[in-house]
Phi, psi and omega in degrees: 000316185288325179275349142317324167280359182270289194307324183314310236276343170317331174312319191302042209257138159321099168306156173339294157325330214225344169263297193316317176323297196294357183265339181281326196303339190276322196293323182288322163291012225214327215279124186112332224222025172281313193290340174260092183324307176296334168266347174285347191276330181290336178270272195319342152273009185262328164304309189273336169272356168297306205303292155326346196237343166261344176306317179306317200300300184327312180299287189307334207280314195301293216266026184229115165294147170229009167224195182172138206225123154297128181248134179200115162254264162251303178298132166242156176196178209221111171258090198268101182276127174280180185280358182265002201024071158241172148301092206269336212187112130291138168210174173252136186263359162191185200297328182293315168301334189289319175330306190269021151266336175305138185052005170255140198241098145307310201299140194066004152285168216264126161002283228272305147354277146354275179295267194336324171280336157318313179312306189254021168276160214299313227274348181275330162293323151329315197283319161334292178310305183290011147103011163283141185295156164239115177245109171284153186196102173286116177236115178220134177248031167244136205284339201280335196278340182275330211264327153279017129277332159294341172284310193287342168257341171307309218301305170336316233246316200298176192051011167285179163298167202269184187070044158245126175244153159229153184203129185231157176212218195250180187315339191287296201279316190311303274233296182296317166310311200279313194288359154275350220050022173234164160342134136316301159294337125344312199268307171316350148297288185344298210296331186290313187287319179323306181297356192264304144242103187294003176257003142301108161234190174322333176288310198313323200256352178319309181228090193230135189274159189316299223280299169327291193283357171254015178257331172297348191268321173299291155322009145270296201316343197094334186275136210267174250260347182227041144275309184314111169075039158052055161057242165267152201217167125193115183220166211244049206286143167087352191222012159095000208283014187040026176285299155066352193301153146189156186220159166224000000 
């Protein structure tokens, strides 16, 4: 864990632009006035507090998510990514996920890390083998940073077992998820089933696993049970990324 926070915080660097300001400003401010204790004490305490007040801003910029990447089998769970693309913040979205987080220490790893250590742990590989659907969601609203995390969650993926879909949008659908309880990707399942049948609501799918509401969709829908949600998917919905792959 301390060497992950040593590594998160490297990331955490000053531009170029904002240290040189900040050396001339210390200089302009500094020049003259070495020879007078009092007044040197004044710079340097005026120095040290330019420095506290960038550690905080550094600090703070590091710990503010600005994505979030939904995981959904049965276990929903939750990943909050900063602009260094670490994990900043796990969460479970229900029991099974607060489950499937014992013993795995995600936090401050790099995203991609992250899932791949999520993918390949035994109890996220059961559910796999036995044919659950997996839905990944990316939610982000600067469109370059979502559709290359979405490519970076398809790279993850590939070569998995089939019934994975992904998909990302904004901050908005995420937003609309929690204030229903559920997952992103949970919920964007829902809305699929919703349309089919509108006296489905968020309590009916809470703890109904990906691959159960997509066998219900198939069975309104007509379609047979691994048609429902393009099979295997992985696609950018809502935000342009021009990915469209599917298989099935």
């Amino acid at each position: 864990m301390d060497n992950r926070l040593r590594e998160a915080f490297a990331v955490v660097t000053a531009e170029d632009e904002l240290l040189e300001k900040t050396r001339r400003a210390l200089f302009k401010k500094t020049r003259g006035y070495a020879a007078h204790p009092v007044r040197r004490a004044a710079v340097w305490a005026a120095a040290l507090a330019s420095f506290l007040l960038f550690v905080g801003l550094s600090a703070g910029l590091f710990f503010m998510p600005v994505s979030a990447i939904s995981i959904d089998v049965n276990p929903s769970l939750e990943l909050s990514v900063n602009r260094f693309d670490r994990v900043v913040a796990v969460e479970g979205c229900n029991e099974d996920g607060k489950a499937l987080l014992e013993g795995l220490d995600l936090q401050f790893m790099d995203y991609a890390q992250a899932l791949d250590t999520l993918l390949a742990d035994q109890r996220m590989q059961a559910y796999l083998e036995r044919g659950e659907s997996l839905s990944i969601f990316v939610a982000c609203d600067d469109q370059q940073r979502s559709c290359k995390m979405l490519a970076t969650v398809e790279h993850c993926t590939g070569g998995r077992q089939n019934n994975v879909h992904c998909h990302a949008g904004g901050r908005a659908e995420s937003e609309a998820a929690h204030q229903a309880g559920l997952s992103c990707g949970k919920y964007r399942v829902f809305l699929e089933l919703q349309a089919l049948d509108p006296t489905v609501t968020p309590e009916d799918v809470q703890n109904m696993s990906i691959r159960e509401i997509r066998d219900r969709i198939a069975a309104l829908s007509g379609k047979e049970p691994n048609m429902a949600g393009s099979g295997q998917g992985h696609h950018g919905a809502g935000h342009g990324c021009g990915h469209g792959k599917q298989s099935g």
